[in-house]
mmCIF file of the N, C-alpha and C atoms, coordinates in Angstrom:
data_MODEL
# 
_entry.id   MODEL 
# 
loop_
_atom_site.group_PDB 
_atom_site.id 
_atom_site.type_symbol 
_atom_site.label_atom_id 
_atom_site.label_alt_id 
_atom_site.label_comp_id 
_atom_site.label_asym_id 
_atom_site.label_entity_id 
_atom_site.label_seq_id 
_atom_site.pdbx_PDB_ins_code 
_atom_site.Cartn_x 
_atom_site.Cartn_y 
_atom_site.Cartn_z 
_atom_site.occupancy 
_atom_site.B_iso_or_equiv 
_atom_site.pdbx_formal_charge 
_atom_site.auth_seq_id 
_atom_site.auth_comp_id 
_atom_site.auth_asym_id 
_atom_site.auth_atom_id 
_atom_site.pdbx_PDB_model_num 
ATOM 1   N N  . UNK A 1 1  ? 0.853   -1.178 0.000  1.00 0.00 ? 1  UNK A N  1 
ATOM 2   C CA . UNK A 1 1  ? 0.000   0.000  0.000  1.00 0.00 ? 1  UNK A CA 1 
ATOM 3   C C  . UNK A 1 1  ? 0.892   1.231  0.000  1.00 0.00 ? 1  UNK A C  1 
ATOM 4   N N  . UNK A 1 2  ? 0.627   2.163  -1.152 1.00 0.00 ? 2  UNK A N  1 
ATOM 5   C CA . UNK A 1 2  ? 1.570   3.461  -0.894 1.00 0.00 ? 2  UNK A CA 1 
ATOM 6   C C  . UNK A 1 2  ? 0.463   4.499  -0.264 1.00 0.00 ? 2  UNK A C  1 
ATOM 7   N N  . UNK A 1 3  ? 1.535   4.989  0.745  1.00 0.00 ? 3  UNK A N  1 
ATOM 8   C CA . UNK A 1 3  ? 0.843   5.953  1.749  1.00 0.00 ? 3  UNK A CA 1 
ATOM 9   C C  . UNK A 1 3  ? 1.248   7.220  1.658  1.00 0.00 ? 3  UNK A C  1 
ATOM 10  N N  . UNK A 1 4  ? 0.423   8.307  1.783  1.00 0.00 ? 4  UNK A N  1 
ATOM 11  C CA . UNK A 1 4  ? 1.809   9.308  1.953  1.00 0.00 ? 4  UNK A CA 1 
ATOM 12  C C  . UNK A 1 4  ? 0.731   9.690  3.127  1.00 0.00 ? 4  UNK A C  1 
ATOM 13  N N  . UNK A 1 5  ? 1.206   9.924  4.223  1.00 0.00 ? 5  UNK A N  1 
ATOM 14  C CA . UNK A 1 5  ? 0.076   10.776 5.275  1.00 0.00 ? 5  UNK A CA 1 
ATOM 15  C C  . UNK A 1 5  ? 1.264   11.557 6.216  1.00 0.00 ? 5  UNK A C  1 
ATOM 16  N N  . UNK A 1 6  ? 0.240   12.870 6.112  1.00 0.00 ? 6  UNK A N  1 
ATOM 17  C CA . UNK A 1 6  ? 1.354   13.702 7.293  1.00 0.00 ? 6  UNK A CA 1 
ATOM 18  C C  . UNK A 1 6  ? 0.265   14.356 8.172  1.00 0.00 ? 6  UNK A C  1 
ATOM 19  N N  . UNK A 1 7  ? 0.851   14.540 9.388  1.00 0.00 ? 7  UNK A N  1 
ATOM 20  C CA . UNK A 1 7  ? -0.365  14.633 10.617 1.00 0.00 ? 7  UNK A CA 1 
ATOM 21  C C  . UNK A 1 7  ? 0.691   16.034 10.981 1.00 0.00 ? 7  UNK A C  1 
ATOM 22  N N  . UNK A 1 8  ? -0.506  17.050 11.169 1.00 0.00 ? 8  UNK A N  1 
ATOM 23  C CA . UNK A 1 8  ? -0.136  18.428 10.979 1.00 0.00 ? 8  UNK A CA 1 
ATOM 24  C C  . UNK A 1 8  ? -0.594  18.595 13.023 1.00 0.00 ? 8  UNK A C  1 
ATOM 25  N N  . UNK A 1 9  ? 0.644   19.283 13.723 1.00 0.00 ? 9  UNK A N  1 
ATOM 26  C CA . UNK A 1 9  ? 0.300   19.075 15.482 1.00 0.00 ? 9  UNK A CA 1 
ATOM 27  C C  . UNK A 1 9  ? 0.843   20.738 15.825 1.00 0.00 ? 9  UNK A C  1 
ATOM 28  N N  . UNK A 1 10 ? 0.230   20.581 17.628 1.00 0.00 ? 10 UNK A N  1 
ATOM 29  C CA . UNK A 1 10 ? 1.610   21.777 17.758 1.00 0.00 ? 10 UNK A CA 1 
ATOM 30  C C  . UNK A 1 10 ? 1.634   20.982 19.488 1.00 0.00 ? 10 UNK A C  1 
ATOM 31  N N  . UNK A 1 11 ? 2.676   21.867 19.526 1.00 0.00 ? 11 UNK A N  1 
ATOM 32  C CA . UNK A 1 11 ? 3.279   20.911 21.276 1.00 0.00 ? 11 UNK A CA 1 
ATOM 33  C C  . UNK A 1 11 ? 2.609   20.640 22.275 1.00 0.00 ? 11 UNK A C  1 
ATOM 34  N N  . UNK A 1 12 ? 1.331   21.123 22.802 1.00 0.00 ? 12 UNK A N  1 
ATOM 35  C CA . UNK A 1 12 ? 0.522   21.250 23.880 1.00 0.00 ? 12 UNK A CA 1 
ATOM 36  C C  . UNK A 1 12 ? -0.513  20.871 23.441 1.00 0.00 ? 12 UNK A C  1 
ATOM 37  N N  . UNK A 1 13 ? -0.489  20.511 21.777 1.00 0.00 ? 13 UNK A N  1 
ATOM 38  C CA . UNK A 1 13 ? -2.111  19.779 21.815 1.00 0.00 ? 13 UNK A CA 1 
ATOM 39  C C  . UNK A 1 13 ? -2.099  17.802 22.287 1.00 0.00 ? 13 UNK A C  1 
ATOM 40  N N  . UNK A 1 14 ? -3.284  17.977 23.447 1.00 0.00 ? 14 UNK A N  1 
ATOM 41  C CA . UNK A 1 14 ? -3.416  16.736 23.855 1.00 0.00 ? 14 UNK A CA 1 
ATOM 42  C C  . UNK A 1 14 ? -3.975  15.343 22.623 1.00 0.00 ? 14 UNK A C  1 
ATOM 43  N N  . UNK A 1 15 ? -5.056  15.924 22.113 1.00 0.00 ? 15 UNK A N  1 
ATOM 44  C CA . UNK A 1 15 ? -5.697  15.537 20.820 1.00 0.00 ? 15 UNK A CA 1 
ATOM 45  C C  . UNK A 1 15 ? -4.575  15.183 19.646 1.00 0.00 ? 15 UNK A C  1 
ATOM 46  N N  . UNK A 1 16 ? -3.131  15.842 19.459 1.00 0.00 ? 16 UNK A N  1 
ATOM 47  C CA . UNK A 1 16 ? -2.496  15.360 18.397 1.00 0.00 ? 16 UNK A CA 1 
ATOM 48  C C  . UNK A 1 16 ? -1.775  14.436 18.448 1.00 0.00 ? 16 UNK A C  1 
ATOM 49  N N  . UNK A 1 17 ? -1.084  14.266 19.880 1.00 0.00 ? 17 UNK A N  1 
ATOM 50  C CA . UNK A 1 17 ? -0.743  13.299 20.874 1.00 0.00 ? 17 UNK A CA 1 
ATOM 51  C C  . UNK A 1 17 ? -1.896  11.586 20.595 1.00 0.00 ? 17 UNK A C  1 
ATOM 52  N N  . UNK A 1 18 ? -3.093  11.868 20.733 1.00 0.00 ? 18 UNK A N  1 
ATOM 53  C CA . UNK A 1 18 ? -3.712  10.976 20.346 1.00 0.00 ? 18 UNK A CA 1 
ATOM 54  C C  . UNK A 1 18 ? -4.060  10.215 19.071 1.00 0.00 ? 18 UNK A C  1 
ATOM 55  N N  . UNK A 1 19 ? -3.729  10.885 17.812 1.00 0.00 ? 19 UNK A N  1 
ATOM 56  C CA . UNK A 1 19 ? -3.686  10.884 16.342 1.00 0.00 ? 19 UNK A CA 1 
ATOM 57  C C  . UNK A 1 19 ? -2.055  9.791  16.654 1.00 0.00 ? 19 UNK A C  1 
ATOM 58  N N  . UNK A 1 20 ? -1.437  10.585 16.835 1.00 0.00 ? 20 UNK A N  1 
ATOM 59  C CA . UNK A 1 20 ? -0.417  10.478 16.780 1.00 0.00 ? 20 UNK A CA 1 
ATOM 60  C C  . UNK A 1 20 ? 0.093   8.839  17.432 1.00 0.00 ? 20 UNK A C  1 
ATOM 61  N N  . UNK A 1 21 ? -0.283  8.679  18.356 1.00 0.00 ? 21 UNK A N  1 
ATOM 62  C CA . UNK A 1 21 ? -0.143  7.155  19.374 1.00 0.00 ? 21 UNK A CA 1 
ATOM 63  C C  . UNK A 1 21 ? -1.280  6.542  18.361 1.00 0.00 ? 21 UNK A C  1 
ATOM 64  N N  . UNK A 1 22 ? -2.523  6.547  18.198 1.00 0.00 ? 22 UNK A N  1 
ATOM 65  C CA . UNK A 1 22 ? -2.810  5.672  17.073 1.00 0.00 ? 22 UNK A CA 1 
ATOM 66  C C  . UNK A 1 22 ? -2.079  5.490  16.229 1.00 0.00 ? 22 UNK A C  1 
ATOM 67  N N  . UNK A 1 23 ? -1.762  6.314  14.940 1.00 0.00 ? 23 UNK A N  1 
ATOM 68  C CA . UNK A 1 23 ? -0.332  5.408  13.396 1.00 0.00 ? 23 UNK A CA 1 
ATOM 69  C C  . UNK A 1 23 ? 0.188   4.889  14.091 1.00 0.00 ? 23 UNK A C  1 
ATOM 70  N N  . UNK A 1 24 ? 0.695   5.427  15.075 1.00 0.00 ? 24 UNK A N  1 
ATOM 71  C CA . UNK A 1 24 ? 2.232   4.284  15.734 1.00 0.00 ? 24 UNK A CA 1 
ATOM 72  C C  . UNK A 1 24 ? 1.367   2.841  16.268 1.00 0.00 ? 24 UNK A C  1 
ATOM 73  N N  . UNK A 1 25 ? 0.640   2.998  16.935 1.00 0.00 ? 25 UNK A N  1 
ATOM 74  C CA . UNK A 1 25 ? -0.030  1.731  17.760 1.00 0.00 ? 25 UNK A CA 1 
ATOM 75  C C  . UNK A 1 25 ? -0.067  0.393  16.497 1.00 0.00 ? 25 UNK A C  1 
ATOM 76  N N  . UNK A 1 26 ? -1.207  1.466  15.552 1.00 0.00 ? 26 UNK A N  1 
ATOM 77  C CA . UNK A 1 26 ? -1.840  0.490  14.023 1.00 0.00 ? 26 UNK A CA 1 
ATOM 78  C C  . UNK A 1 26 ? -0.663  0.344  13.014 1.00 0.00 ? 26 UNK A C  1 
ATOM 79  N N  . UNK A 1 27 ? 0.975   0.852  13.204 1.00 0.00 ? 27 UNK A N  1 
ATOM 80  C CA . UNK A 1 27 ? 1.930   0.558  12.726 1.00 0.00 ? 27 UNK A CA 1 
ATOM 81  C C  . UNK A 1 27 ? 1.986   1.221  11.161 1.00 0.00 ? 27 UNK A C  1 
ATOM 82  N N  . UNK A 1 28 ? 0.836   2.586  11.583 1.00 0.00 ? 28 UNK A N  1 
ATOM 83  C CA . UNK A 1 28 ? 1.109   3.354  9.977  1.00 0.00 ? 28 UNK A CA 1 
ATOM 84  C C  . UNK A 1 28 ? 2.163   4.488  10.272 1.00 0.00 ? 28 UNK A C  1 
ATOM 85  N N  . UNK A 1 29 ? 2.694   4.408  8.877  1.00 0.00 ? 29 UNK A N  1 
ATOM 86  C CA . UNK A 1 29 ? 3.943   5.380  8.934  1.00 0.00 ? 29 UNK A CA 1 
ATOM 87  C C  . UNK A 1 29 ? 3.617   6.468  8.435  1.00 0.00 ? 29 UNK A C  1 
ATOM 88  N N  . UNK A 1 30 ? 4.036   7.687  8.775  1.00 0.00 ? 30 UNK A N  1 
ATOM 89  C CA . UNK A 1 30 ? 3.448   9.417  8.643  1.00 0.00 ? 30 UNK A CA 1 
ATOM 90  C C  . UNK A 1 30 ? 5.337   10.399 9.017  1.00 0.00 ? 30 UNK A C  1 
ATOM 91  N N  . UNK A 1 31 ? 4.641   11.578 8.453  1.00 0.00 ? 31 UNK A N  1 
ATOM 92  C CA . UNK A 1 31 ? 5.363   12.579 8.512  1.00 0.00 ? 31 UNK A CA 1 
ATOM 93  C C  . UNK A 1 31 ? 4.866   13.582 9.413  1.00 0.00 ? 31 UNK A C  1 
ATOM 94  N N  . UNK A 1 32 ? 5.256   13.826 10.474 1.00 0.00 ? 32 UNK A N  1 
ATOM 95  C CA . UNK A 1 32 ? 4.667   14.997 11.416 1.00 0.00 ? 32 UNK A CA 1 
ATOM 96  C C  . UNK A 1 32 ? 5.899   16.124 11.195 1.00 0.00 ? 32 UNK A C  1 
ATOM 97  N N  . UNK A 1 33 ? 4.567   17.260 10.897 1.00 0.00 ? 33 UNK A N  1 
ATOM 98  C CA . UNK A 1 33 ? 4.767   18.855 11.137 1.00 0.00 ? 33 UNK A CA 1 
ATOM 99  C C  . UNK A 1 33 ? 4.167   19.252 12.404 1.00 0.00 ? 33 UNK A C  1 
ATOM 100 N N  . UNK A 1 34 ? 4.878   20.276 12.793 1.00 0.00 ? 34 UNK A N  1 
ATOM 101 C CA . UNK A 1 34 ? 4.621   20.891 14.082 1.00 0.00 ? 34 UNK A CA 1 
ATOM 102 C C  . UNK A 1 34 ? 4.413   22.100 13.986 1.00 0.00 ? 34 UNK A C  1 
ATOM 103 N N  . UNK A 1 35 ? 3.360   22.985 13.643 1.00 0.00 ? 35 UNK A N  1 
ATOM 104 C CA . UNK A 1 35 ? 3.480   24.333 13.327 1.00 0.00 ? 35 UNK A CA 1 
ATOM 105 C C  . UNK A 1 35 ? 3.728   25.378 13.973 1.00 0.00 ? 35 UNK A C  1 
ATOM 106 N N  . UNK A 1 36 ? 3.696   24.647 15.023 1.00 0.00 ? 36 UNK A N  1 
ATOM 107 C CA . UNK A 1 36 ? 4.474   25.617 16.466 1.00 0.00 ? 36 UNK A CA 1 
ATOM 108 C C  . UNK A 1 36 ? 6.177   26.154 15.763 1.00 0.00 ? 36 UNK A C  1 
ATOM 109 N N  . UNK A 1 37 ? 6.613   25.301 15.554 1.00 0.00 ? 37 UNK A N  1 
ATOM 110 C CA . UNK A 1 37 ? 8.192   25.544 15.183 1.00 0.00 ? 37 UNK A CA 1 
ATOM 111 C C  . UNK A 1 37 ? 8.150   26.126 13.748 1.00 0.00 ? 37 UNK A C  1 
ATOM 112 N N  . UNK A 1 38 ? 7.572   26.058 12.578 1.00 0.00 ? 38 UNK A N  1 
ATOM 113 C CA . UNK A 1 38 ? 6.733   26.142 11.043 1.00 0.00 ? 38 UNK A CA 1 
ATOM 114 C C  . UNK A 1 38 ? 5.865   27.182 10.844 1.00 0.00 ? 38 UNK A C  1 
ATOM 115 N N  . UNK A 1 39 ? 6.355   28.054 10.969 1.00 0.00 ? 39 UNK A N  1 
ATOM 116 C CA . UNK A 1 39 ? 4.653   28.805 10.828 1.00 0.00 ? 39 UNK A CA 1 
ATOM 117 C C  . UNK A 1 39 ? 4.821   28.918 9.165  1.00 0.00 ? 39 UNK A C  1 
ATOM 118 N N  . UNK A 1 40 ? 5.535   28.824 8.162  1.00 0.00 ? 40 UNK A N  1 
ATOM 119 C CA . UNK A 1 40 ? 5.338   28.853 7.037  1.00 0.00 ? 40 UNK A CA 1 
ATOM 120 C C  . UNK A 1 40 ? 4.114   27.576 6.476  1.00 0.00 ? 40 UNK A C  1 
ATOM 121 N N  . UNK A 1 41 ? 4.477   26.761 7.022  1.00 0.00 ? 41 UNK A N  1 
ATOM 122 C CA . UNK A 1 41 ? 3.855   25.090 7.025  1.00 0.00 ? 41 UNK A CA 1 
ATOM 123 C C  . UNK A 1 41 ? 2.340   25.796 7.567  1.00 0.00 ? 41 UNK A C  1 
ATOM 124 N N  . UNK A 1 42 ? 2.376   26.516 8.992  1.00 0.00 ? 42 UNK A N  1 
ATOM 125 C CA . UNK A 1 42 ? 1.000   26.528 9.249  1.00 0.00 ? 42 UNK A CA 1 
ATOM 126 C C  . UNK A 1 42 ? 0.528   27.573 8.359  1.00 0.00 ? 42 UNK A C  1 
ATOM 127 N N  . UNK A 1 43 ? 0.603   28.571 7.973  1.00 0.00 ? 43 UNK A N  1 
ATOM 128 C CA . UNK A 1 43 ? 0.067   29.622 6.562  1.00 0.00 ? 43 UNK A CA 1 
ATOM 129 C C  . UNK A 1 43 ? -0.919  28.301 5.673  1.00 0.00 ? 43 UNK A C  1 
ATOM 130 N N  . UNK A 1 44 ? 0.464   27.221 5.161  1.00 0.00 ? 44 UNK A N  1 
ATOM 131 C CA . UNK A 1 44 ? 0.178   26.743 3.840  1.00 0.00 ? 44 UNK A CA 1 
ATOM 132 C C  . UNK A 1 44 ? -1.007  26.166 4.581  1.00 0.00 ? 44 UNK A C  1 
ATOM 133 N N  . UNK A 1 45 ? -1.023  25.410 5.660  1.00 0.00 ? 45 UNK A N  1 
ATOM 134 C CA . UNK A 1 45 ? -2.255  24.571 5.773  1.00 0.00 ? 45 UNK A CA 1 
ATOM 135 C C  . UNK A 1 45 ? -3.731  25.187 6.221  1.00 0.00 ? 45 UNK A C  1 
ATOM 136 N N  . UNK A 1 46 ? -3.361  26.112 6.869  1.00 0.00 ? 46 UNK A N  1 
ATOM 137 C CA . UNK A 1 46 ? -4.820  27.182 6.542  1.00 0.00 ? 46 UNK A CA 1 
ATOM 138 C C  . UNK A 1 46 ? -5.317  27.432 5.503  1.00 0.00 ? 46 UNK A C  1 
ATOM 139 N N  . UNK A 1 47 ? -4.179  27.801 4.533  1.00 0.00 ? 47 UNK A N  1 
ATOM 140 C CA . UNK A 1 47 ? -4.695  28.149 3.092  1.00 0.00 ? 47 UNK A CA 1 
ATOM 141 C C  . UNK A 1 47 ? -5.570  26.983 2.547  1.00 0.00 ? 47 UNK A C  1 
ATOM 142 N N  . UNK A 1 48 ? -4.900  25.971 2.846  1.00 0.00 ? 48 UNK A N  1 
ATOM 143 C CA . UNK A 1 48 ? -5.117  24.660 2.228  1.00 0.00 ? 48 UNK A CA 1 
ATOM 144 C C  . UNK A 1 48 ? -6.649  24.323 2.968  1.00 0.00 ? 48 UNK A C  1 
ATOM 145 N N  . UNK A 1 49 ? -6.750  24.266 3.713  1.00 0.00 ? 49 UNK A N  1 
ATOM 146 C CA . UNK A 1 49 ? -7.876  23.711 4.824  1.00 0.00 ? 49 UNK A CA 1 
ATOM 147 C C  . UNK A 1 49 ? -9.101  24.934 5.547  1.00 0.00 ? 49 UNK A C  1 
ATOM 148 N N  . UNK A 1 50 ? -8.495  25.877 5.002  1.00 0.00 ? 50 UNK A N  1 
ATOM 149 C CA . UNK A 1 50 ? -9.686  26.486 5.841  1.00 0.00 ? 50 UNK A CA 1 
ATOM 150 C C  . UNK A 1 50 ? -9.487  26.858 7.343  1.00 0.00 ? 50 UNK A C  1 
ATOM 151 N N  . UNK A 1 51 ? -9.065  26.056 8.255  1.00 0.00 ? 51 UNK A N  1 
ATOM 152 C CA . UNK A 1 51 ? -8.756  25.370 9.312  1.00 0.00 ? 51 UNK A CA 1 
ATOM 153 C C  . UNK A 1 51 ? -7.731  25.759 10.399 1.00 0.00 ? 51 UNK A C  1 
ATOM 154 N N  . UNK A 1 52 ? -8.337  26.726 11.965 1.00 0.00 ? 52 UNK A N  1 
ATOM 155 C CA . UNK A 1 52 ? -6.875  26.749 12.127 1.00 0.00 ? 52 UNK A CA 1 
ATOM 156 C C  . UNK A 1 52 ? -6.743  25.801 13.573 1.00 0.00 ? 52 UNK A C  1 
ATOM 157 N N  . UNK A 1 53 ? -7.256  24.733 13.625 1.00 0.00 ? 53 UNK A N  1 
ATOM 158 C CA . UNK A 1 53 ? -7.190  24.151 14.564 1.00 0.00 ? 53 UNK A CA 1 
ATOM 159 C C  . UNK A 1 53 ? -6.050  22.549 14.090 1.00 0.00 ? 53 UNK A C  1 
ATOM 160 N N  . UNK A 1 54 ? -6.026  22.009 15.008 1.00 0.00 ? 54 UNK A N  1 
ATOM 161 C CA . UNK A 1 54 ? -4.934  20.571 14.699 1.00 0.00 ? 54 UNK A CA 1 
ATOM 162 C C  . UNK A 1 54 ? -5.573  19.251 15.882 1.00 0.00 ? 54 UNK A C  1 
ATOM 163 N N  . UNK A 1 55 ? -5.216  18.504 15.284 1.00 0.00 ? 55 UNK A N  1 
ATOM 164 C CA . UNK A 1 55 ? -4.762  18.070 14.747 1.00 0.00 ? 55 UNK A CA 1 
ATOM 165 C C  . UNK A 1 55 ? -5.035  17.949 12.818 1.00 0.00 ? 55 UNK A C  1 
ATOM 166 N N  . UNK A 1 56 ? -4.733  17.737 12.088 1.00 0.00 ? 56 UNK A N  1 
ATOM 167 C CA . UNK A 1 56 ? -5.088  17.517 11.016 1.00 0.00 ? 56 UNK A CA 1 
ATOM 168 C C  . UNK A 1 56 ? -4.644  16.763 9.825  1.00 0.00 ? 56 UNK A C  1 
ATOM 169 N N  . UNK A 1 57 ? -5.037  15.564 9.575  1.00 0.00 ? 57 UNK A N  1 
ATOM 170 C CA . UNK A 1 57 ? -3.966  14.542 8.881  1.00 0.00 ? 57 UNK A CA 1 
ATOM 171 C C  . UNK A 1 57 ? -4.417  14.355 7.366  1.00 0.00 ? 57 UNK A C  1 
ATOM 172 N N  . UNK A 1 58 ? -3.706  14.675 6.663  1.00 0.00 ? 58 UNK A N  1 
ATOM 173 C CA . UNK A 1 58 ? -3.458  14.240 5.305  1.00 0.00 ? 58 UNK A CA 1 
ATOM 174 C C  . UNK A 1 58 ? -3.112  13.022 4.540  1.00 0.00 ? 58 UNK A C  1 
ATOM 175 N N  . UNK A 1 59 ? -4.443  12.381 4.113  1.00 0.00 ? 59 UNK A N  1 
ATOM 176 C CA . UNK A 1 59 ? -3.701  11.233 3.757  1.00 0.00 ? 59 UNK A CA 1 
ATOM 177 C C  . UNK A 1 59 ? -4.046  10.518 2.127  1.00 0.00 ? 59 UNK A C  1 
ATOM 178 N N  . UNK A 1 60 ? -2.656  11.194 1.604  1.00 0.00 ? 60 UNK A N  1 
ATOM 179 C CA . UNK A 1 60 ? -2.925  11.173 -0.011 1.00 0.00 ? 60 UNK A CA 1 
ATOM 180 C C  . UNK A 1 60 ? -4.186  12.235 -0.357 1.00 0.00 ? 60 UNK A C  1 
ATOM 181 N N  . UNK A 1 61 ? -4.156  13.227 -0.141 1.00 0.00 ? 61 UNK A N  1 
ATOM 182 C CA . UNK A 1 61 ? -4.462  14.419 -0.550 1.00 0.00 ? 61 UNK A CA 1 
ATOM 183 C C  . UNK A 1 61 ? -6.008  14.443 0.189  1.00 0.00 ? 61 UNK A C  1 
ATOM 184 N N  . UNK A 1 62 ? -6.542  13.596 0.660  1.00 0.00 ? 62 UNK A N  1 
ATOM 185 C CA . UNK A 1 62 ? -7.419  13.592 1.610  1.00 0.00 ? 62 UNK A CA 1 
ATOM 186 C C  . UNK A 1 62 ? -7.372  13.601 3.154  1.00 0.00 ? 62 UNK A C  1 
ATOM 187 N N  . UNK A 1 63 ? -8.042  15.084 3.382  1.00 0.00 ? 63 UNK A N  1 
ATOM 188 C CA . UNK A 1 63 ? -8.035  15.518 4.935  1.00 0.00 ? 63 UNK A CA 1 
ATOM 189 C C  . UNK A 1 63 ? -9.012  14.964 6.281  1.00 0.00 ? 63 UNK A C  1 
ATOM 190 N N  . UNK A 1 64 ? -8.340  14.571 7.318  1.00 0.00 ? 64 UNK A N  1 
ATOM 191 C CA . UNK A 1 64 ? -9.276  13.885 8.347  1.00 0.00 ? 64 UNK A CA 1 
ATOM 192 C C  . UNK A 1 64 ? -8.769  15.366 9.354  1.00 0.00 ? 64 UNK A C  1 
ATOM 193 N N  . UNK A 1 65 ? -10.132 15.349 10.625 1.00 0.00 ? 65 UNK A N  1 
ATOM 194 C CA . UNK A 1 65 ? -9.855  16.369 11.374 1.00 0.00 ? 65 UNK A CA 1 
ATOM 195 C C  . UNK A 1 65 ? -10.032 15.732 12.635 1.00 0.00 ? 65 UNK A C  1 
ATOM 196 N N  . UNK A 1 66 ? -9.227  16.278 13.703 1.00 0.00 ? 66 UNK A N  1 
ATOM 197 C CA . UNK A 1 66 ? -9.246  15.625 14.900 1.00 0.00 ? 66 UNK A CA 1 
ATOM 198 C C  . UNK A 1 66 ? -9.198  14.278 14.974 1.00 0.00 ? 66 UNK A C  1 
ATOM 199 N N  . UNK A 1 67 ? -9.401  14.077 16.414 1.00 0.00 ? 67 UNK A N  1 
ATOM 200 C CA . UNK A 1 67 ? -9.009  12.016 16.236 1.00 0.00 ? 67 UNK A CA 1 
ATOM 201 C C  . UNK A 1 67 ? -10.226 11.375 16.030 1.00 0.00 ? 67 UNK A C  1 
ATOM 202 N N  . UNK A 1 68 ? -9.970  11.220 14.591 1.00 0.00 ? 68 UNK A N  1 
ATOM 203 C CA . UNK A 1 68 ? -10.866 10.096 14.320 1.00 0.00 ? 68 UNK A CA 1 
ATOM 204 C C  . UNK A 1 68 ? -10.544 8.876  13.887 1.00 0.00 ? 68 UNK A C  1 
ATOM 205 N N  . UNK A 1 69 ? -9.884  7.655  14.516 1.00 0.00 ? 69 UNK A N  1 
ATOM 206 C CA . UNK A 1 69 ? -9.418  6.847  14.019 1.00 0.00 ? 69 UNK A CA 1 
ATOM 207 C C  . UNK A 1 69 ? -10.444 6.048  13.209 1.00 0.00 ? 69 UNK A C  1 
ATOM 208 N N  . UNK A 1 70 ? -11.303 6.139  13.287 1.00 0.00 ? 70 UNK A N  1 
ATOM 209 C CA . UNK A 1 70 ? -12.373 5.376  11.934 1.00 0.00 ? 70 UNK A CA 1 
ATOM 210 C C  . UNK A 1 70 ? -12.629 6.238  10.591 1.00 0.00 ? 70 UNK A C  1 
ATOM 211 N N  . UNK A 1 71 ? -12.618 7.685  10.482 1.00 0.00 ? 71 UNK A N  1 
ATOM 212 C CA . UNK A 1 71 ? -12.175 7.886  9.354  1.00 0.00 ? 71 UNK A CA 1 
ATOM 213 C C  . UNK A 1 71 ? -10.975 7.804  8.932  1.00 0.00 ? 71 UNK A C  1 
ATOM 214 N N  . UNK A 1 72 ? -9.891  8.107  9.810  1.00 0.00 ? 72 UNK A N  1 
ATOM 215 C CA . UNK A 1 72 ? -8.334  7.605  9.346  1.00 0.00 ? 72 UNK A CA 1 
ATOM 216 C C  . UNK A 1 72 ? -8.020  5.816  8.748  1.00 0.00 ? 72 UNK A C  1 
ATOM 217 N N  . UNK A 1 73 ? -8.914  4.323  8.657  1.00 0.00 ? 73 UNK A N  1 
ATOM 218 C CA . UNK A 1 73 ? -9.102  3.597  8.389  1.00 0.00 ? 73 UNK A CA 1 
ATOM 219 C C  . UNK A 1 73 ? -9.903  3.480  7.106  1.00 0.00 ? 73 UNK A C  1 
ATOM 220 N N  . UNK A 1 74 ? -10.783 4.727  7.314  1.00 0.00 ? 74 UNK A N  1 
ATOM 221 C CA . UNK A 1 74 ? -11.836 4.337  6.136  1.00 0.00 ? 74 UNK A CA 1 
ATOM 222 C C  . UNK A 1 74 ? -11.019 5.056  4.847  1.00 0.00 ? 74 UNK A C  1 
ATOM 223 N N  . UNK A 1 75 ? -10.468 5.808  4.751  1.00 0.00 ? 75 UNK A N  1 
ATOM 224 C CA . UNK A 1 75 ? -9.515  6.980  3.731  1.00 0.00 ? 75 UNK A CA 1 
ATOM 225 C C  . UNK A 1 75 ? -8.395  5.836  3.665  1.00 0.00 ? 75 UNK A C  1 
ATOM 226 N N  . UNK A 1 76 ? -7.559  5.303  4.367  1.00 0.00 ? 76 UNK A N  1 
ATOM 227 C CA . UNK A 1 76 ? -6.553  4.287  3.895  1.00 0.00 ? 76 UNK A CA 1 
ATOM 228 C C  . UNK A 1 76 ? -6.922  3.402  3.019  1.00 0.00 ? 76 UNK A C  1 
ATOM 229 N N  . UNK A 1 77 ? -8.364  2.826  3.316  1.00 0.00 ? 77 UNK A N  1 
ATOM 230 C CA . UNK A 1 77 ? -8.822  0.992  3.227  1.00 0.00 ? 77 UNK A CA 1 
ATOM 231 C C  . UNK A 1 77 ? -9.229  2.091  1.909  1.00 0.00 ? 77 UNK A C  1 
ATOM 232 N N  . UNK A 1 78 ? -9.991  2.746  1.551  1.00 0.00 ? 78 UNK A N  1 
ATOM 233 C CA . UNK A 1 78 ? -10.473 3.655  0.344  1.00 0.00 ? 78 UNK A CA 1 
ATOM 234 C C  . UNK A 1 78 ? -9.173  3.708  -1.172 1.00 0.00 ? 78 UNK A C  1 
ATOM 235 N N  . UNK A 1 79 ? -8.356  4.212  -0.089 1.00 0.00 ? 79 UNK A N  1 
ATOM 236 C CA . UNK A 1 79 ? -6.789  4.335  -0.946 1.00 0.00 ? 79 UNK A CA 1 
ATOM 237 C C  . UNK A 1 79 ? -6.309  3.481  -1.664 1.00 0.00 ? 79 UNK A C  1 
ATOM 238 N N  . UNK A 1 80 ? -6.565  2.047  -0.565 1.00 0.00 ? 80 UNK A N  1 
ATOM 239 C CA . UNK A 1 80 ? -5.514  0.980  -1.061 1.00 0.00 ? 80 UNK A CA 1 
ATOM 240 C C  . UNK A 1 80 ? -6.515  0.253  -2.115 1.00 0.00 ? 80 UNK A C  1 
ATOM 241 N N  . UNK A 1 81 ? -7.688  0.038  -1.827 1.00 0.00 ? 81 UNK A N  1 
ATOM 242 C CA . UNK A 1 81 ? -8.794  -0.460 -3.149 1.00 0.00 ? 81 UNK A CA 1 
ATOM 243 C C  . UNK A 1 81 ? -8.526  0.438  -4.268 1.00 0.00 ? 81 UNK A C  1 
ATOM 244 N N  . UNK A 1 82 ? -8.283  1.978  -4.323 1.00 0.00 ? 82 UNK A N  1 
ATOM 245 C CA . UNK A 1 82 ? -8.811  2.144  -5.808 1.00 0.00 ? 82 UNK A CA 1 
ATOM 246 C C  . UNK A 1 82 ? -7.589  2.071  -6.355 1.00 0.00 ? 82 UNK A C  1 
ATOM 247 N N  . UNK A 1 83 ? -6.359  1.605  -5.119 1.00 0.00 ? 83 UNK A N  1 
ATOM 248 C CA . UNK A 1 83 ? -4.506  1.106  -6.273 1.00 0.00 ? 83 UNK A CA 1 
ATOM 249 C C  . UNK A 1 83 ? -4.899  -0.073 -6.561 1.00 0.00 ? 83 UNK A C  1 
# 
């Protein structure tokens, strides 16, 4: 399955922390930004999203918000059927 997912956080959020211990738990691999340290990164993803809250994960050009680990399953399992 090719993945590309990056989970967009900043340091004190408890909620990204939780995104975050799920991939690792379910053994999916991701790219974390921290826009605390990024604020260029956070610009782009407002622009991009509307959105100025986080957590927010990207996965293959489709956006999940907050922890939802059942849409983060349903957008993968989605992904890997239409490869």
């Amino acid at each position: 399955m090719n993945k590309n997912i990056t989970l967009y956080t900043t340091t004190m959020c408890p909620i990204c922390g939780m995104v975050r211990d799920f991939l690792t738990k379910m053994n999916i691999e991701y790219k974390e930004i921290n826009v605390d340290f990024n604020p260029i990164e956070m610009i782009k993803l407002i622009t991009k999203t509307r959105r100025f809250s986080v957590p927010q994960t990207n996965i293959n050009g489709e956006w999940v918000f907050g922890f939802d680990p059942v849409r983060i399953i349903e957008v993968l399992n989605a992904k890997t059927e239409a490869n």
